[in-house]
N, C-alpha and C positions, 0 to 999 in steps of 0.2 A: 852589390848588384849594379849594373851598367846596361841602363836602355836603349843604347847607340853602338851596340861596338862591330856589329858585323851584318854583313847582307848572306852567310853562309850558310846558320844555323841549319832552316830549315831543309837546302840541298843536299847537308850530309846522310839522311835519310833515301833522301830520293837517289844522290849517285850511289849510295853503296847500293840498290837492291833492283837497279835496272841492270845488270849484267848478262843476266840469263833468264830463259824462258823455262818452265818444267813444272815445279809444284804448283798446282791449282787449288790445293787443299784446304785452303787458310777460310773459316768461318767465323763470321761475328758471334757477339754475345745475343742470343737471343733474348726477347722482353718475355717479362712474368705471363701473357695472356696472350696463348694460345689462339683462342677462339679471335680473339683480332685481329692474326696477321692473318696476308692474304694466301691465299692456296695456291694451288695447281692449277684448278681452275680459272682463277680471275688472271683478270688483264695486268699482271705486275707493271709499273708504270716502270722506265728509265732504262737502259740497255743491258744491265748486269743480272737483273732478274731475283736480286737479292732481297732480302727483309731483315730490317732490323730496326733496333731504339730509334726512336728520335734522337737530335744532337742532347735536347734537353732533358731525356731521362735513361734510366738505365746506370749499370753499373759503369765504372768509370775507367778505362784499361785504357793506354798509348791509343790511341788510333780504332778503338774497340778491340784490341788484338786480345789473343786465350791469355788469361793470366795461370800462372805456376810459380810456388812460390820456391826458385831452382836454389835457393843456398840452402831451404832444407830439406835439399829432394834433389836428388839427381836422375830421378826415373823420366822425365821428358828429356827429348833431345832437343837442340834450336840450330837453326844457323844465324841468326841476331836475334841478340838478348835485347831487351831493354832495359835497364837497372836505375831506380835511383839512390842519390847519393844526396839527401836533405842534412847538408854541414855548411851553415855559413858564421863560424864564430870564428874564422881567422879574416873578418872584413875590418877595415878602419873608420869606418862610416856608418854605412845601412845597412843593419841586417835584416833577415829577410827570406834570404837564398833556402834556406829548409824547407821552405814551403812549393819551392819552386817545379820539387817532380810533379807534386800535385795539382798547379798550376796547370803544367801544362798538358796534366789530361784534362783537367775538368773548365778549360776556357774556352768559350763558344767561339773564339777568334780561331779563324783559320791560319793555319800555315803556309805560306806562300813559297814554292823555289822558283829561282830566279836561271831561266835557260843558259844565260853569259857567265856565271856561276860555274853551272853544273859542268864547263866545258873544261874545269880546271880540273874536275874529278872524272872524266867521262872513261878513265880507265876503272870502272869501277870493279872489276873481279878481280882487283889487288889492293882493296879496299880492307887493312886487317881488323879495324875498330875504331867504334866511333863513342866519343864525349862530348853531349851538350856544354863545352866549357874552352878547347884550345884545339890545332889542327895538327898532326904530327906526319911527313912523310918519313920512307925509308927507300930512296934506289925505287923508286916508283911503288912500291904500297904505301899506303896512306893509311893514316888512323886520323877522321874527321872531326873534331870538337868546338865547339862554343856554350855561355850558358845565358839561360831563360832566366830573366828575375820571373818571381811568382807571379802569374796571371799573363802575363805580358804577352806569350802566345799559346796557342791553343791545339789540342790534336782529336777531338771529339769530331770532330767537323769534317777533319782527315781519316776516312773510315771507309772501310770495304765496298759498303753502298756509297761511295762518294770520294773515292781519293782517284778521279782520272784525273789526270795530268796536263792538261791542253798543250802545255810551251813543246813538254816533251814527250806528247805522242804516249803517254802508257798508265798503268795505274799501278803503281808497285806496289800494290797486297795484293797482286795478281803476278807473283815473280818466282824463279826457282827456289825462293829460300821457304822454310818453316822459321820462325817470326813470334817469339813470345813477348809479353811482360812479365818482366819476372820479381816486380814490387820494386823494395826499399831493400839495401845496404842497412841495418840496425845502427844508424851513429847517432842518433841523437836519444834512444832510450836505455833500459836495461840491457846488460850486455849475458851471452849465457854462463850457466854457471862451469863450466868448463874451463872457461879462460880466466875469472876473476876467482881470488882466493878465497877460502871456503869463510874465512872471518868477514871478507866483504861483502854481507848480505845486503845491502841495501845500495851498492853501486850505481852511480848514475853517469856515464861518461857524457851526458851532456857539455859535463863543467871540465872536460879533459881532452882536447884537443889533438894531444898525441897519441894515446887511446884511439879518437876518432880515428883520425890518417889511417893510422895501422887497420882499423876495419875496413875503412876504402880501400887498401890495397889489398890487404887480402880476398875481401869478397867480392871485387872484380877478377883477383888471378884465378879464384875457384872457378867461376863461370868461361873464362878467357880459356881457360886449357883444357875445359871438357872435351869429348868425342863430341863433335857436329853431325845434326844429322844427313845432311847431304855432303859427298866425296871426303868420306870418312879414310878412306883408305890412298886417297892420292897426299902426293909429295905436296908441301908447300912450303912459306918462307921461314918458318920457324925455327927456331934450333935446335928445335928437335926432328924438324926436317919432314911434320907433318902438317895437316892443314886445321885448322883451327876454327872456332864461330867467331862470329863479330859481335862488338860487345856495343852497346850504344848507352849513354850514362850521364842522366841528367841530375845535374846540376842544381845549387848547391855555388857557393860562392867557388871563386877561382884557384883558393888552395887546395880543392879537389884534383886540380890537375897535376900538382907533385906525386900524390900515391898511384896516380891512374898513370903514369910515366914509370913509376918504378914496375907496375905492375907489368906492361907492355914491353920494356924494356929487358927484364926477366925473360919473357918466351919468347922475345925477338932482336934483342943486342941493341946497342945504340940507335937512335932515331933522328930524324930529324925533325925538324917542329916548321909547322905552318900557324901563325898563329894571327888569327884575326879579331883583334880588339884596338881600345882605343891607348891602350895604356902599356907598357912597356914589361913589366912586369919581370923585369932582372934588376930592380933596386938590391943596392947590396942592405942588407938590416939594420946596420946603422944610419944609412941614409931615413929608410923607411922603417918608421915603428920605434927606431933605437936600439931595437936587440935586449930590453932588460934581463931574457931568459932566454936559455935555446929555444925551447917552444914558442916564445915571441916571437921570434926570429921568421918562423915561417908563418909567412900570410899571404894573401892575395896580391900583394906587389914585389915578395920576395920569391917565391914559389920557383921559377926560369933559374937564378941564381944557387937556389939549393940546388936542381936538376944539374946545372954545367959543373956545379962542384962535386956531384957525386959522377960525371962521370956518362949520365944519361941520354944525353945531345951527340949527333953527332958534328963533329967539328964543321966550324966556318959553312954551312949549308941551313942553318934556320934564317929563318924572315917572320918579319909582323908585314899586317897587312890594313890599313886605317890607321893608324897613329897620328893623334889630335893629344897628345898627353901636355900638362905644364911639367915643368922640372926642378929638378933645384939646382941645376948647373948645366952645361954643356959636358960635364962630364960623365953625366948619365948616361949620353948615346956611348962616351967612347968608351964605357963600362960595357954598356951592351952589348958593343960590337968586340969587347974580350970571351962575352960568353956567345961568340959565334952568330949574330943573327945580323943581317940587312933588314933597314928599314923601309919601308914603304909607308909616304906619310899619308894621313888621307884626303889633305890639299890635293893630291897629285893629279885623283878623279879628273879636276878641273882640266890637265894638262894633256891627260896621256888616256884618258878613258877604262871603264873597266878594261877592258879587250889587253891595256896597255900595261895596267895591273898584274893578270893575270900572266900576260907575257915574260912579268920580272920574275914572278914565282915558278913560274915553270923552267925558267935559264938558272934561276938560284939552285 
């Protein structure tokens, strides 16, 4: 987990879901007791004219958004999911990150987007999905990621009765999209009995790390390639040359982002990566970890390096964005710079300003 790594996180919500004006429909979770909220008749205080929980009670959903639980159910449609992905046992340090979907519905800490930000995403109707964990363009669509260690931010706060926008003029639960939570990715408990063999009654993939991955990636492509419910029927950039929902996928330490790469890269061909953290994260395995076992091999500092070697990345067009990492040699970057990425360090701030930042990743 990593409490510094990026000022993006909470934008990639906000630019993906300002594109378009249309559905109005999206309703909070109403509270147990009726007889307390206000009516028709009273003076609803605040502009939206809405009712709902307090920050501090009620059931606990993204942003108050309808929860469905869509991997075993495909009878709702979305046009962003939110998914989490609680797997942090490929960390070297803290773990932790498992706890972190939960986090970050149930912390009274608001989310903050930052307008100088959003300017990087503001084509946001080519926005194909989003991961609270790393940042992926493609030829101008974008897939937006970073991740939340547990608690650290919060989306209770960020709620229908309460998510206007100031910097940027809007309240996106107020957007064309339909907008679910659609729980947890199973990686961290019992697995169903369809997949594990009928002698493995007692299966815990807890302790099986490439078990995990394989469920992040598939229980994101499940949700990634359903029918959407808005422009179901137009062309988009896919490969299969239709339009898709966006997927948003919290995090979960940062080897999440290998299976959420193959998953994407599947319905959409090589990508390119925007990646804003403080660490570099194309250690080759020996450098980092040692490599005792293939599954060793992949962790949160090797993850980029699996991705260039399978193929994932598109060439010479990634960049990091804050990098403050230590190394074990100067041949770290020139490692990096084989698996295709520019660096942007995050001394730079001081030189060139975000504005200046953003300038490199947009010519990148």
């Amino acid at each position: 987990m990593r409490f510094n790594e990026t000022i993006a996180s909470a934008l990639c919500l906000a630019a993906l879901v300002l594109a378009h004006d249309g559905h109005q429909d999206q309703t909070p979770i109403l509270g147990p007791h009726p007889g307390l909220w206000y009516t028709a008749f009273d003076n609803i205080p605040g502009d939206g004219g809405t009712q709902a929980d307090s920050v501090f009670s009620g059931i606990s959903t993204f942003g108050r958004l309808p929860y469905f639980p869509c991997l075993a159910s495909d009878e709702r449609k979305y046009d962003i999911a939110f998914i989490g992905a609680p797997f942090d046992t490929g960390t070297s340090y803290r773990p932790g990150a498992r706890f972190g979907p939960q986090g970050i519905q149930i912390s009274p800490t608001r989310v903050y987007t930052f307008q100088s930000t959003y300017k990087l995403a503001q084509a946001s109707d080519k926005v194909l999905d989003v991961s609270i964990c790393s940042t992926f363009f493609d030829g101008g669509k974008h897939t937006l990621t970073n991740c939340f260690p547990a608690g650290e931010k919060g989306s209770r706060k960020v709620r229908f009765s309460g998510g206007y926008n100031v910097p940027l003029d809007t309240n996106p639960f107020n957007c064309w999209a339909k907008v679910l939570d659609c729980g947890d990715i199973p990686v961290t408990s019992c697995v169903t009995p369809d997949i594990v063999p009928a002698q493995e009654t007692n299966y815990d993939n807890s302790y099986d790390n490439a078990y995990a991955i394989q469920q992040i990636e598939e229980g994101h492509s499940k949700l990634l390639t359903r029918t959407p419910f808005t422009n179901a029927d137009e062309p988009g950039p896919s490969k299969a040359g239709r339009t898709l929902p966006r997927i948003i996928t919290l995090g979960g330490d940062h080897t999440i982002t290998l299976p959420l790469l193959r998953s994407v890269v599947a319905a959409y061909g090589p990508i390119s990566v925007i990646h804003f953290d403080s660490h570099l994260d194309t250690w080759r395995p020996r450098v980092f970890g040692g490599a005792p076992s293939p599954q060793a091999s992949i962790n949160h500092g090797t993850y980029f390096y699996h991705a260039h070697r399978e193929g994932l990345l598109a060439n010479d067009t990634n960049i990091h964005a804050g990098i403050r990492t230590t190394l074990s040699g100067p041949s770290d970057y020139d490692h990096d710079g084989y698996c295709g990425f520019e660096i942007v360090e995050a001394r730079e701030i001081d030189t060139i300003g975000t504005e200046g930042i953003i300038r490199k990743i947009r010519e990148r």
